[in-house]
C-alpha positions as CSV (number, residue, x, y, z in Angstrom):
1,X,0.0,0.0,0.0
2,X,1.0,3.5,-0.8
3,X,3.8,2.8,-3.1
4,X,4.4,5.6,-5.5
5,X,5.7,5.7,-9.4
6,X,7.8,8.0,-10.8
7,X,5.5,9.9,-13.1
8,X,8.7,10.1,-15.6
9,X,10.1,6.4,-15.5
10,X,6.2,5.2,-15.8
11,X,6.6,7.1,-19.4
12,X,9.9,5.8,-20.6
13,X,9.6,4.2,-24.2
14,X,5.7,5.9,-24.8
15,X,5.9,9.7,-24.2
16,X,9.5,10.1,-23.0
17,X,13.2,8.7,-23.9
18,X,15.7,7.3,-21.6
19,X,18.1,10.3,-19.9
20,X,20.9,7.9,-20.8
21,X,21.5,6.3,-24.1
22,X,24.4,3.6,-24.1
23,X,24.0,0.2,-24.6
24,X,27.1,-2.2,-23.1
25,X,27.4,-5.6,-22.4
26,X,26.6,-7.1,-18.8
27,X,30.1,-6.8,-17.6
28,X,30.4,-3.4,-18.5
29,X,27.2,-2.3,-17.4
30,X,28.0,-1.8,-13.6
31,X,31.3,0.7,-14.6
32,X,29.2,2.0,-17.3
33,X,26.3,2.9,-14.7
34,X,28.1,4.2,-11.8
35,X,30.0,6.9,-14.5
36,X,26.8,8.2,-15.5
37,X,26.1,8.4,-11.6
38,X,29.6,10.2,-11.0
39,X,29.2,12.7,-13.9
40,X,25.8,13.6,-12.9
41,X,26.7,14.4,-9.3
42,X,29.8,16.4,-10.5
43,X,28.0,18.6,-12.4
44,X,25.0,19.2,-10.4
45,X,27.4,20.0,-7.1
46,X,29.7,22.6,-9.5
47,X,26.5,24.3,-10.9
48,X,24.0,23.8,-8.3
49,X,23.5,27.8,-8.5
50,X,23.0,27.7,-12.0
51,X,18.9,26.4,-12.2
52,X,19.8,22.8,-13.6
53,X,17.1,21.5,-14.9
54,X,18.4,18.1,-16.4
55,X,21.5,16.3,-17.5
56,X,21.3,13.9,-20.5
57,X,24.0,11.6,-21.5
58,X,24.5,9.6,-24.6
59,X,28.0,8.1,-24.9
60,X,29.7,5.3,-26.7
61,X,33.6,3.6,-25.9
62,X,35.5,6.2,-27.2
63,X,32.9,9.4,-26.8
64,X,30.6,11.3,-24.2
65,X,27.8,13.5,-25.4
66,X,26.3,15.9,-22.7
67,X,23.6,17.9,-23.1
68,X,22.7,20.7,-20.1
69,X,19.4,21.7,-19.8
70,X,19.2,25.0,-17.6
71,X,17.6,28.4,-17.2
72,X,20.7,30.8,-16.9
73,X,23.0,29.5,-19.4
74,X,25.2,32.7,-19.3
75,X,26.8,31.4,-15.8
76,X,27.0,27.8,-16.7
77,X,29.3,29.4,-20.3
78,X,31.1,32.0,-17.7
79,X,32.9,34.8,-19.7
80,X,33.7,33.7,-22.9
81,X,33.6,29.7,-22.3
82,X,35.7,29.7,-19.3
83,X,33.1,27.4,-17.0
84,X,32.9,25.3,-19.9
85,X,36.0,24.4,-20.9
86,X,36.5,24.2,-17.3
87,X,33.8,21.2,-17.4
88,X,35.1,19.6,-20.3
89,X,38.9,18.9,-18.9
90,X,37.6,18.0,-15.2
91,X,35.0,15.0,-16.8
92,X,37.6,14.1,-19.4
93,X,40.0,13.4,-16.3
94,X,37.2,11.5,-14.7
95,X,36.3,9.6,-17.6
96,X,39.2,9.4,-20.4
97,X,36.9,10.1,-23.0
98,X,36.5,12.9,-25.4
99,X,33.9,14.7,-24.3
100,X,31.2,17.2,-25.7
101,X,28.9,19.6,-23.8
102,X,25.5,20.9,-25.2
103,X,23.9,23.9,-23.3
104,X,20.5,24.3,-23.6
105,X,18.3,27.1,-22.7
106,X,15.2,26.8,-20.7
107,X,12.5,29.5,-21.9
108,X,9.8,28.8,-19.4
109,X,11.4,27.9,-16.0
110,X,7.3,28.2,-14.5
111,X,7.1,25.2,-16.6
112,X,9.8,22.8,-15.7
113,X,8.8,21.1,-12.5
114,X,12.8,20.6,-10.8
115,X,13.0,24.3,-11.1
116,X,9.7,25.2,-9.4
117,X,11.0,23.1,-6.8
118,X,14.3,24.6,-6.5
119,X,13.0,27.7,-6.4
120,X,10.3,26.9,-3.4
121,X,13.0,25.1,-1.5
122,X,14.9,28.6,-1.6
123,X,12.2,30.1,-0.2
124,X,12.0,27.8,2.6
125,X,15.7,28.3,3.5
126,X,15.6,32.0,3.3
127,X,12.8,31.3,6.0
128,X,9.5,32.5,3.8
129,X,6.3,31.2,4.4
130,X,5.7,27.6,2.8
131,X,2.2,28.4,2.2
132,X,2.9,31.9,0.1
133,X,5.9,30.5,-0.9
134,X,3.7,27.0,-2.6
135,X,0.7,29.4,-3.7
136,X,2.8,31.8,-5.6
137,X,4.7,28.9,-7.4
138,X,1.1,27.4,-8.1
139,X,-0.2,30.1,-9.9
140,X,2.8,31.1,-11.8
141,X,2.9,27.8,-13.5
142,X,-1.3,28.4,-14.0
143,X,-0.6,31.3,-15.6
144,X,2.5,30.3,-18.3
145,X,-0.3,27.7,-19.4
146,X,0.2,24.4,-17.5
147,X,-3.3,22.2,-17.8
148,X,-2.5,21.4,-13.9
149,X,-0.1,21.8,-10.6
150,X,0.2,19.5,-7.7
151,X,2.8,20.9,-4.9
152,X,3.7,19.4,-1.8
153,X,5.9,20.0,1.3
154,X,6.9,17.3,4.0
155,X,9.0,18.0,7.0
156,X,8.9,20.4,9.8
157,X,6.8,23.0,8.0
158,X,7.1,26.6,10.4
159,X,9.4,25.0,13.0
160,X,7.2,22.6,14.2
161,X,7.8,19.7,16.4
162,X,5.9,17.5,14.8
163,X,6.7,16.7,11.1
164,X,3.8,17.2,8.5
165,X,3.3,16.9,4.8
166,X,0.8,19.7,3.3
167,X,-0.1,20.8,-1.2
168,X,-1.7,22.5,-2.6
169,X,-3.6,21.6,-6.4
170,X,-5.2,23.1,-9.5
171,X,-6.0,21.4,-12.8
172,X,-5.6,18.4,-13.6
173,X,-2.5,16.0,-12.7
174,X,-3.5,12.4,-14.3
175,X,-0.7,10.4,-12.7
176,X,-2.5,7.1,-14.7
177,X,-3.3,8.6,-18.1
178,X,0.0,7.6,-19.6
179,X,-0.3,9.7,-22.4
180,X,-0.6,13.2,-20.5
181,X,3.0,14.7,-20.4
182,X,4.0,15.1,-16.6
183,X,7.2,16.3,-15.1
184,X,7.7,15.6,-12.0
185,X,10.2,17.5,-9.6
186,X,12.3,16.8,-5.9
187,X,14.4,18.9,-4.1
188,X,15.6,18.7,-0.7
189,X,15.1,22.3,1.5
190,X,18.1,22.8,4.4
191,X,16.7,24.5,6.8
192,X,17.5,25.2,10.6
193,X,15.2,22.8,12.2
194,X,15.7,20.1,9.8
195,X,15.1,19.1,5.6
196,X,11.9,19.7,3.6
197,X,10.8,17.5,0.8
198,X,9.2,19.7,-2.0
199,X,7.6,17.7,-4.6
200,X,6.2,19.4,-7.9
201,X,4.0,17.9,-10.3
202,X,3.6,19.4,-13.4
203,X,0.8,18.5,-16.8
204,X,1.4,20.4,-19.7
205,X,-1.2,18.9,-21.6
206,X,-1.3,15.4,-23.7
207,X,0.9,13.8,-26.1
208,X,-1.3,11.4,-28.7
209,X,0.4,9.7,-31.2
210,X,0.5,10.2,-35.2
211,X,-2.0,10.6,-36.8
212,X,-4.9,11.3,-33.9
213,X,-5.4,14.7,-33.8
214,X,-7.0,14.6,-37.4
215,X,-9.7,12.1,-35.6
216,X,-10.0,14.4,-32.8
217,X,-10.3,17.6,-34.8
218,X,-13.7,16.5,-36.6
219,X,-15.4,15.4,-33.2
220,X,-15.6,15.9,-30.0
221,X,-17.4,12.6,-28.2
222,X,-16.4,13.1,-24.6
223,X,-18.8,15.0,-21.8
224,X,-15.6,16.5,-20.6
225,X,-14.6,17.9,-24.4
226,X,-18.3,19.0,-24.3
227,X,-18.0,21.2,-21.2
228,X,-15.0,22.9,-22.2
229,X,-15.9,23.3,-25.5
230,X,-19.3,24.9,-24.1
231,X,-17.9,27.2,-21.7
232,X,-15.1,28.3,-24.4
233,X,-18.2,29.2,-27.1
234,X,-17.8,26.2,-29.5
235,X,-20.2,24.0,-30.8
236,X,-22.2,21.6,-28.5
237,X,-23.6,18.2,-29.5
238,X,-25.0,15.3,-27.6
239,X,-26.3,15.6,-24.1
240,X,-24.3,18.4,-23.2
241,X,-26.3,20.3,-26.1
242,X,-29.6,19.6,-24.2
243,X,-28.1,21.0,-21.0
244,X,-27.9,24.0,-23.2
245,X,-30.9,24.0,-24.9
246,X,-32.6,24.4,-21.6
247,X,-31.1,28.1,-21.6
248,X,-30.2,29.2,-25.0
249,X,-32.8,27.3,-27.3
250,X,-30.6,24.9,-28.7
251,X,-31.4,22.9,-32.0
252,X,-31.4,19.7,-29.9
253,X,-33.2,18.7,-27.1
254,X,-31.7,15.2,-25.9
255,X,-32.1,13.8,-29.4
256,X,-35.3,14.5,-29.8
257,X,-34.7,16.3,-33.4
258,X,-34.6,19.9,-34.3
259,X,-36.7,22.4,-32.7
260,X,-39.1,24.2,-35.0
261,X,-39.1,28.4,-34.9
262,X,-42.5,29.9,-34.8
263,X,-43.3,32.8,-36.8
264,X,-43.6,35.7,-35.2
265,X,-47.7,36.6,-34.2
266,X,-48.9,39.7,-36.0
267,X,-51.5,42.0,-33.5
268,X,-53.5,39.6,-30.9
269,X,-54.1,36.4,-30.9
270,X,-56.3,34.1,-33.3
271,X,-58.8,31.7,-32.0
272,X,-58.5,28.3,-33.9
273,X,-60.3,27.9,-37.2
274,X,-62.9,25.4,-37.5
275,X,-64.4,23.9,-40.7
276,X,-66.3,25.4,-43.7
277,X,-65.2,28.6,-41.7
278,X,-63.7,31.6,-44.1
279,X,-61.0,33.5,-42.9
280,X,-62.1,37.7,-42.9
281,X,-60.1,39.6,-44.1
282,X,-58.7,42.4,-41.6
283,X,-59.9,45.9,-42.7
284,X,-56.7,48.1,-43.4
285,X,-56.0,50.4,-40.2
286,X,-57.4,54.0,-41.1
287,X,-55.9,57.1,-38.7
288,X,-58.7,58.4,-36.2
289,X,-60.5,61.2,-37.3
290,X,-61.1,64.1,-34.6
291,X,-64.9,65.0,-34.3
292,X,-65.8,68.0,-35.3
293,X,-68.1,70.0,-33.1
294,X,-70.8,72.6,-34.5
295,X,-71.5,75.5,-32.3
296,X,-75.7,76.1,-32.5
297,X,-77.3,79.5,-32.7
298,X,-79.0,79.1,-28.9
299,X,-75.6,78.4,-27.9
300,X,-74.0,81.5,-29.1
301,X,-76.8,83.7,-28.1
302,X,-76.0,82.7,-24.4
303,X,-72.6,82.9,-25.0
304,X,-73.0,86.9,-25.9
305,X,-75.5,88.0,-23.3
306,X,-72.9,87.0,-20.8
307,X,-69.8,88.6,-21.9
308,X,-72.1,91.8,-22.2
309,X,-72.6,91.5,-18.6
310,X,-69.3,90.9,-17.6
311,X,-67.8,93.7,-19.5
312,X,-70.9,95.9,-18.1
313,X,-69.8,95.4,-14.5
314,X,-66.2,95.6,-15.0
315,X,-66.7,99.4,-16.9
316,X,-68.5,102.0,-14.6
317,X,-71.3,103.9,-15.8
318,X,-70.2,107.2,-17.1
319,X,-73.0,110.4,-16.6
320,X,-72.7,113.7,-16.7
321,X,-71.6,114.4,-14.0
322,X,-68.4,113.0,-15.0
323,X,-67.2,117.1,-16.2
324,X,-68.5,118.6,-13.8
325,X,-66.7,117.0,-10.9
326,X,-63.0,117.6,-12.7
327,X,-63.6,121.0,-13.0
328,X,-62.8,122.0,-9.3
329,X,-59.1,119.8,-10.0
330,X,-58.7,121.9,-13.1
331,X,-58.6,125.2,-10.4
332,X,-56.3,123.9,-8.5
333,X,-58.6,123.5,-6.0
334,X,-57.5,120.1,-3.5
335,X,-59.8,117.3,-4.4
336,X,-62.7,116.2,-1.6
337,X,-61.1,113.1,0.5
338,X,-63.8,110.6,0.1
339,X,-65.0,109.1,3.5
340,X,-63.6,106.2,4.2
341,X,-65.6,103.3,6.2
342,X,-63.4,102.1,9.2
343,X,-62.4,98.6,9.1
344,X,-63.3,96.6,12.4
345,X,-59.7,95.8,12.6
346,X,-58.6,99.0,12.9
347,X,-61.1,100.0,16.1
348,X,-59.0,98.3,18.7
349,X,-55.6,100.0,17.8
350,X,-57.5,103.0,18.3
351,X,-58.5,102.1,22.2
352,X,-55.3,101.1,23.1
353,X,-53.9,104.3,21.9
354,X,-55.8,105.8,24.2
355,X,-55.2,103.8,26.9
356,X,-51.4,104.9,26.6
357,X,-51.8,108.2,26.5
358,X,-54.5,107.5,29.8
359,X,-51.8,105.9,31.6
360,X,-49.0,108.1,30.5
């Protein structure tokens, strides 16, 4: 129970290639083995500070071809080749072979699992937190495009005393599907209170053989291809088109066949037909005619005698007496102040006038 694979040596001869290409017979094989062992270790001692990714070796009797994999080529060159001619004479003395060195530059270092881990185990020893240090890694790789990330961190996690393992996932990691391209990652933190285990799994999507992707270009059968294609804005068929149909108005309804469009009603609605029955034709809409409204002679009559009134009280009468009583303002004479009626408001300013002057 609980034994593990590793995700890269479970590949070998479907997806991925050996990391060593030699083929000796079985006496050989043990000296042949522990130099691949002795060159690795070398190199990954001398330029651990150089984000090593991988180290693959193809060699014969007489020749050893190395090819470096790494994400800051400049220091593993040094200035103008220095580091690796350097290389070159300290393998040949190990060896006695002529030997050949490949450097190879990493683009996307969020991608390649040993150097998320490297880069988390820094973290750790340069005492960040292993939660913010796992999240950040997680989503970086997210973001350059990985279908999935699976992190993990044994040990004593914060200082603890009691050793604990904790990750953190998004996407998809299928450790079974063979065909899905995973690189796995381990590196080894050195902390103060003891080592850490980081583990990084990485899927950058699926590798199908030749001669597949034509098939898998013209349809799409499974639910999962469905869902994604769905939520992307492709086309939908099968059940997962029904699912739509329910909000959109598909053209399928679980297999059921096409869905007919109605035409679109014209004014309100029509009551079913029966036999023998004509259809009437609708009368063509006509635009509404104000009514007119004739004013009758009684009416107009009324209409006069009133006005007259009004404009009788509104005038005042002139007589004539009208001359008369401008002559006196024509002499220069004052005119007579007419009397003027007391207003009942007035009255009781008037007591309390004298009331004052009574008191005073």
């Amino acid at each position: 129970m609980g034994q593990k694979v590793h995700p890269g040596g479970m590949r070998v001869g479907v997806i991925h290639d050996w990391k060593s290409n030699w083929y000796t017979g079985t006496k050989e094989f043990p000296a042949a083995l522990l130099e691949d062992i002795k060159i690795r270790e070398h190199i990954y001692n001398k330029l651990s500070h150089a984000g090593l990714s991988d180290v693959l070796i193809r060699k014969d009797k007489q020749r050893i071809t190395i090819d470096i994999y790494t994400a800051r080529p400049g220091i593993v060159i040094g200035k103008s080749g220095a580091e690796v001619d350097a290389l070159r004479k300290e393998i040949h003395g190990m060896t006695h072979k002529n030997v050949h060195i490949n450097i190879n530059e990493i683009k996307r270092p969020e991608l390649d699992a040993k150097l998320v881990a490297q880069s988390i185990a820094e973290q750790l020893q340069n005492r960040v937190s292993f939660r913010r240090a796992m999240k950040r890694s997680l989503a970086s790789a997210m973001r350059s495009g990985a279908h999935g990330v699976k992190v993990q961190c044994g040990g004593r996690l914060g200082g603890t005393e009691m050793s604990r393992s904790e990750s953190y996932s998004e996407g998809r990691v299928p450790l079974h599907t063979i065909r899905a391209d995973i690189d796995y990652g381990f590196v080894e933190a050195k902390t103060t209170f003891g080592r850490i285990g980081v583990k990084v799994w990485i899927n950058k999507g699926e590798i199908m053989p030749e001669g597949f992707e034509s098939v898998a270009q013209q349809k799409e059968t499974r639910l999962g291809d469905q869902d994604t294609a769905r939520r992307l804005g492709g086309r939908t068929e099968g059940l997962s088109a029904s699912r739509e149909s329910g909000r959109t108005r598909a053209a399928d309804r679980e297999g059921l066949g096409p869905v007919q469009k109605r035409r679109p009603k014209r004014g309100a609605r029509r009551r079913p037909r029966t036999e023998g029955e004509s259809t009437p034709r609708e009368p063509a809409e006509q635009p509404e005619a104000e009514p007119k409204v004739e004013a009758s002679p009684v009416a107009e009559a009324e209409t006069t005698e009133v006005e007259s009134k009004v404009e009788e009280a509104v005038q005042p009468p002139v007589s004539d007496s009208a001359p008369a009583k401008a002559a006196p303002e024509e002499a220069g004479e004052p005119p007579a102040e007419a009397p003027v009626a007391e207003s009942p408001e007035k009255k009781p300013r008037k007591k309390k006038a004298k009331k004052d002057e009574e008191g005073g």
